[in-house]
C-alpha positions as CSV (number, residue, x, y, z in Angstrom):
1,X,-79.8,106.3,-8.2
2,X,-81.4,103.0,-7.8
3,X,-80.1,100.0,-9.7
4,X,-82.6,98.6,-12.6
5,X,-82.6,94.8,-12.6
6,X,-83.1,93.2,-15.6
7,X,-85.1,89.6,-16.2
8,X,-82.8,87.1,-18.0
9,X,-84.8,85.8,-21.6
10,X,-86.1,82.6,-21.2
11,X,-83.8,79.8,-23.1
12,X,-85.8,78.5,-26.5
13,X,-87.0,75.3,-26.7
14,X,-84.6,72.6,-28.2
15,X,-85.0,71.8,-32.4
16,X,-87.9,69.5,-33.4
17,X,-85.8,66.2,-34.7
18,X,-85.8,65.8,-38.1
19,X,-89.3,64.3,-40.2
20,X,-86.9,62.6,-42.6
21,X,-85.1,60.5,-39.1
22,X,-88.5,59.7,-37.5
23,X,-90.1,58.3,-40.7
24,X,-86.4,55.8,-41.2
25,X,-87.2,54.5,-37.9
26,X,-90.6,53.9,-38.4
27,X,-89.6,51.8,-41.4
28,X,-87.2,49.6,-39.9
29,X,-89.2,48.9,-36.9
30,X,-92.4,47.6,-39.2
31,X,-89.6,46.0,-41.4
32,X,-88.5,44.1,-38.0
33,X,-91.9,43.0,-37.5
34,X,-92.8,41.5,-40.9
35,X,-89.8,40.0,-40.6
36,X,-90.7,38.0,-37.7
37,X,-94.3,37.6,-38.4
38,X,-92.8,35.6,-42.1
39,X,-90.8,33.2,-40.0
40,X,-93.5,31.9,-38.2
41,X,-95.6,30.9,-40.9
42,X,-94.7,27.5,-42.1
43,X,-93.2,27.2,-45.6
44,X,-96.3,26.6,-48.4
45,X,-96.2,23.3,-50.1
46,X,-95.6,23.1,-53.6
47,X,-99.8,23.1,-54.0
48,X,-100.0,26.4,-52.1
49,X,-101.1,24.7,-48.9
50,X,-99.4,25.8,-45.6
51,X,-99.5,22.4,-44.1
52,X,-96.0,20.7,-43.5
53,X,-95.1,18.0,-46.0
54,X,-95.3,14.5,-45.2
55,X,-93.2,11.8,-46.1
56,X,-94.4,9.4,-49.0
57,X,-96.0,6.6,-47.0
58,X,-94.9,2.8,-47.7
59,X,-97.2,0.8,-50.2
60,X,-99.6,-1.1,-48.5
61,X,-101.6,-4.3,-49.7
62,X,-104.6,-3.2,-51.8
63,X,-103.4,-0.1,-52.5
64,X,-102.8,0.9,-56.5
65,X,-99.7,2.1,-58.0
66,X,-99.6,4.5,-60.5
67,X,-96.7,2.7,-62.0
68,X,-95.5,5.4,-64.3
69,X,-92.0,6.8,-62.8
70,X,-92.5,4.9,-59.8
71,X,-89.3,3.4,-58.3
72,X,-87.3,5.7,-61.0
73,X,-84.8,3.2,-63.2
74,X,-82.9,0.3,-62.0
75,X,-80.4,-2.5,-64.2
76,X,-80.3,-5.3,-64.5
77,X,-77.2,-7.7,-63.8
78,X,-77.0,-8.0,-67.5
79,X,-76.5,-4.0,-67.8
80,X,-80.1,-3.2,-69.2
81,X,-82.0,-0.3,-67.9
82,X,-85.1,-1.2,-66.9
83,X,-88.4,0.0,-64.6
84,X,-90.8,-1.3,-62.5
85,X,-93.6,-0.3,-65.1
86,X,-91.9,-1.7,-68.1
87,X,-91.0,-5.2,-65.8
88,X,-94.7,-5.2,-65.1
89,X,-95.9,-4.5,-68.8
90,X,-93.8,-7.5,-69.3
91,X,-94.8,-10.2,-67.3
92,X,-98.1,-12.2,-67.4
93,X,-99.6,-11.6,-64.2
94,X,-97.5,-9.1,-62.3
95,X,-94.1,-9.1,-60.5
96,X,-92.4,-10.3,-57.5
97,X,-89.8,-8.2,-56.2
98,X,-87.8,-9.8,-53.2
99,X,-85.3,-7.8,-51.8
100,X,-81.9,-8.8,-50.3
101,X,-78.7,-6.9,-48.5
102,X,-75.7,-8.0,-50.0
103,X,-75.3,-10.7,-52.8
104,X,-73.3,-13.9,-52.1
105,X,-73.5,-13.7,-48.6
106,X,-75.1,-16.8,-46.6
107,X,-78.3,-15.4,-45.5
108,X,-79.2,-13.8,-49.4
109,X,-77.6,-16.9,-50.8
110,X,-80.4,-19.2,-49.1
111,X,-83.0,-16.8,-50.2
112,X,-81.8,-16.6,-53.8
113,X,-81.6,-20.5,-54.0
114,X,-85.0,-20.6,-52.0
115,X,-87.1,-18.8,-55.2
116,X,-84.8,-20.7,-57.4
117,X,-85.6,-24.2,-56.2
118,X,-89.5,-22.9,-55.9
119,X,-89.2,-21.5,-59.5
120,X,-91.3,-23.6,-61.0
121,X,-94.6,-23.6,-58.7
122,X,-94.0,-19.3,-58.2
123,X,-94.2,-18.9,-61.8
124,X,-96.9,-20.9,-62.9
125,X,-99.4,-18.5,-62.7
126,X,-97.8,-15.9,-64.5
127,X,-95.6,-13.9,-62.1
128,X,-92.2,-12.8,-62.9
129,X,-89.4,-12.6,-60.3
130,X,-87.2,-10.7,-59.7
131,X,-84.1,-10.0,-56.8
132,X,-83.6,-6.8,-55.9
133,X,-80.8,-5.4,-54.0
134,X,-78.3,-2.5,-54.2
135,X,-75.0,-4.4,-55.2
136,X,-73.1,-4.1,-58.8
137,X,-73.3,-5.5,-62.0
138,X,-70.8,-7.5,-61.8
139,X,-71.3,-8.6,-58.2
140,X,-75.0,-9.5,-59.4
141,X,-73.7,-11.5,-61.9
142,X,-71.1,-13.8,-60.2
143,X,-73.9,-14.4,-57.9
144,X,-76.3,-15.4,-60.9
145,X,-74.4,-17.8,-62.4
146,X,-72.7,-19.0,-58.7
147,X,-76.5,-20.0,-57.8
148,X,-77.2,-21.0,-61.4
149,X,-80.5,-18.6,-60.7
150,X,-83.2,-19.0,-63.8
151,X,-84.7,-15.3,-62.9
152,X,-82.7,-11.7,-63.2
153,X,-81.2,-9.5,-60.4
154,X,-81.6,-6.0,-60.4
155,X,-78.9,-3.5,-59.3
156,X,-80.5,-0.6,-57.1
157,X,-77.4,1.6,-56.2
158,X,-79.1,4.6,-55.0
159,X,-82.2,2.3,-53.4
160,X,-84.6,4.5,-55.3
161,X,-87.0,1.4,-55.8
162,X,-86.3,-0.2,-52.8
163,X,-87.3,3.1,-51.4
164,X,-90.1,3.5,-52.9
165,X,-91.5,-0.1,-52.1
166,X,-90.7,0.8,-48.6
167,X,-88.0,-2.0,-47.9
168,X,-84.9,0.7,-47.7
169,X,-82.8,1.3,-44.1
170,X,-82.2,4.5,-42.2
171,X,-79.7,5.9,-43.1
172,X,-78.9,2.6,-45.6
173,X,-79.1,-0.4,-46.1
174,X,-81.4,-3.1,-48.1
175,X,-84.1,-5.0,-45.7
176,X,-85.0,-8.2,-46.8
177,X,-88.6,-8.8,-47.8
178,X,-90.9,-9.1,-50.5
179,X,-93.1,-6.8,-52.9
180,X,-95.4,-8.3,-55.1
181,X,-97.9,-6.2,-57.7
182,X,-100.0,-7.6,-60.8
183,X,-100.6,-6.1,-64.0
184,X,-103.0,-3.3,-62.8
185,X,-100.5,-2.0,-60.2
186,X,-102.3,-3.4,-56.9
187,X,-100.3,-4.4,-54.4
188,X,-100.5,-8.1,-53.3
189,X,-97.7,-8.5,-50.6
190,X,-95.3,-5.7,-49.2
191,X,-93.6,-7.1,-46.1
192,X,-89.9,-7.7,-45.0
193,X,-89.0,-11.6,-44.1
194,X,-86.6,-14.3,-43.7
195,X,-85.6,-16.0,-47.0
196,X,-87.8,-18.5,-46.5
197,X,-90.6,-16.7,-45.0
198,X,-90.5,-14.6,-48.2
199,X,-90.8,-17.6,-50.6
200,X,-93.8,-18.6,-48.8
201,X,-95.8,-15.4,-49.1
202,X,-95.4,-16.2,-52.8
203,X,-95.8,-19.4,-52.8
204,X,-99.6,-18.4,-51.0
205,X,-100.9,-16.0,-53.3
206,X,-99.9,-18.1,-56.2
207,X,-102.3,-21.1,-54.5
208,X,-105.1,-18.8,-53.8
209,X,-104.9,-17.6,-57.2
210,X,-104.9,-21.0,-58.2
211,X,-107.8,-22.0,-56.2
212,X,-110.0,-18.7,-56.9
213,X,-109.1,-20.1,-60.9
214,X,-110.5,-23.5,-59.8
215,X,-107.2,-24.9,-61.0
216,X,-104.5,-27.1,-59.5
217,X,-101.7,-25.6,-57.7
218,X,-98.3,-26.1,-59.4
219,X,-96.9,-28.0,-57.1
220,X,-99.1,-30.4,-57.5
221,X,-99.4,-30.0,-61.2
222,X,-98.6,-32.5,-63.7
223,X,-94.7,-32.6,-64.6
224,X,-93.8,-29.6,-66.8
225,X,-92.5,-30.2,-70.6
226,X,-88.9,-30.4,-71.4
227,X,-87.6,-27.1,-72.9
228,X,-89.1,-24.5,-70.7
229,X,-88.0,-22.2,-68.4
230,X,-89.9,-24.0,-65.7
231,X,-88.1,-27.5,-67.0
232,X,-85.1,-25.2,-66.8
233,X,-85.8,-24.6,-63.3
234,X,-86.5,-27.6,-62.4
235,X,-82.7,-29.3,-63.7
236,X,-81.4,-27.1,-61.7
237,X,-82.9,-27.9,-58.4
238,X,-81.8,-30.7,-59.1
239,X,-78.7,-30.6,-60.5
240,X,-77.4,-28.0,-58.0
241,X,-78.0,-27.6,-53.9
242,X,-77.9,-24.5,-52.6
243,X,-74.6,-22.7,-50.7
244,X,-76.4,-23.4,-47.2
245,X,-76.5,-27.2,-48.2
246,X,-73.3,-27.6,-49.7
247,X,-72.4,-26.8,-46.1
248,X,-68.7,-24.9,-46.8
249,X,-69.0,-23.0,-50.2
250,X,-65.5,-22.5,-51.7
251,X,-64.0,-24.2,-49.0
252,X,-66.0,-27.1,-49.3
253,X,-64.9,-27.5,-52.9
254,X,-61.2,-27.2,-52.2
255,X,-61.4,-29.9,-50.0
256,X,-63.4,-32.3,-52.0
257,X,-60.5,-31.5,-54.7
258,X,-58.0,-31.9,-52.8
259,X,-59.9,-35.1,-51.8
260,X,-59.8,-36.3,-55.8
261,X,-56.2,-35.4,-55.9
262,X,-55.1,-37.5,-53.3
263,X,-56.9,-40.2,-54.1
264,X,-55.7,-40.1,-57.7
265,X,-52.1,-40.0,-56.4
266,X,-52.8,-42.9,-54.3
267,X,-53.8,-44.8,-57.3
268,X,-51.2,-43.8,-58.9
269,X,-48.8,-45.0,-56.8
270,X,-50.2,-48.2,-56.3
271,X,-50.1,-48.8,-60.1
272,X,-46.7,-47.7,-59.9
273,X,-46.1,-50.4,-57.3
274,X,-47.9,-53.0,-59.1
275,X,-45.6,-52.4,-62.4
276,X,-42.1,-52.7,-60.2
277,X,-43.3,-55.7,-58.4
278,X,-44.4,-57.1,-61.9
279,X,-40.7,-56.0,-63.1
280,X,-39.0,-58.0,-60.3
281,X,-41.0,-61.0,-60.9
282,X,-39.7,-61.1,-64.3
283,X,-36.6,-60.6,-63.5
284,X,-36.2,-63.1,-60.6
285,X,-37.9,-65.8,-63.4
């Protein structure tokens, strides 16, 4: 009998994967995307614009404050709180910032006594000034009444205002310069300077002001009445010379005393001398 060959069954097609798998993956994948697509936007400024923030640019002359806040608070050496708004509400005519690294050393010293000695004239016309630096209290003080300044000093530890009137270092520090704004928040002088360079910018928009006023310039003024703070100012120019002048600061003055001492001993000795040779003579008599 022949042999009957049989056809082998055809193997079935493998399982469809699951819906549930496919539609996780799809997810993830358009997850990934939006993902990617977010992190190259830039991030929205406060306003809702996409563009990147800018740093605040540095005051410029002409431009106006808005005073309010500006600067945040600052103390004086005296320990009163104290802004640049309420300093300007004030004053007469506006204020005169001048801005200096470290109190008491030689350069800030000649600066401070610079504005002091000039106190007189830079005030006339109303201005109020003002040091500015980021030192103490106390090491405001001791350089105060060192200098025998007529004007405060303000203590800027975190340099928010000296930030803000665009005379701060990266990544610290003070530059010296000058800021001067009147009562209406324009901005007269903003520039950095040597401590006499600084005086001078002052003392020019003071005389321009003077002239524009059709009156005379204060340092050629008539001689101010006793009892004021320019008469104040004044004395003291004369009555004491800056650090730079003196030549040697403390050192200076422990000489000189040491000079006084050893002259008074060599008096002293010599009268002693006088009085024993006076003795013998009596004695020899």
């Amino acid at each position: 009998m022949p042999v009957e060959l049989r056809k082998r069954k055809a193997p079935p097609p493998p399982p469809e994967p699951p819906a549930k798998k496919v539609a996780k993956a799809a997810k993830s994948v358009a997850a990934r995307g939006k993902a990617v697509a977010g992190a190259a936007k830039p991030a929205p400024k406060a306003n809702g614009s996409s563009a990147p923030a800018k740093t605040a640019a540095k005051p410029a002359v002409g431009d106006v404050l808005a005073l309010d806040g500006f600067g945040g608070e600052v103390e004086t050496n005296d320990g009163k709180k104290t802004t640049l708004k309420a300093l300007v509400d004030e004053s007469k005519a506006g204020v005169v910032l001048f801005t200096y690294p470290k109190a008491s050393t030689p350069g800030c010293t000649n600066q401070a006594c610079l504005f002091r000695d000039s106190f007189a004239e830079l005030t006339a016309g109303g201005l109020s000034i003002y040091g500015l630096s980021t030192d103490s209290p106390k090491a405001n003080t001791t350089f105060q009444t060192k200098q025998r300044l007529p004007y405060p000093l303000l203590c800027d530890p975190s340099a928010t205002l000296i930030s803000a009137i665009g005379l701060a270092k990266t990544p610290r520090g003070t530059t010296r310069g000058v800021f001067v704004v009147d009562k209406s928040g324009k901005v007269l002088a903003a520039q950095p300077g040597s401590p006499a360079g600084t005086v001078e910018v002052v003392r020019n928009l003071v005389k321009e002001k003077a002239q524009e006023n059709g009156e005379a310039f204060a340092a050629d003024a008539a001689p101010v009445p006793e009892g004021t703070a320019a008469a104040g100012a004044a004395e003291t120019k004369e009555e004491a010379k800056p650090a730079a002048e003196e030549g040697t600061g403390a050192a200076a003055a422990e000489e000189k005393k040491a000079d006084r001492e050893a002259a008074e001993g060599e008096n002293g000795k010599k009268e002693e001398s006088a009085a024993e040779d006076g003795g013998e003579k009596k004695e020899s008599e």
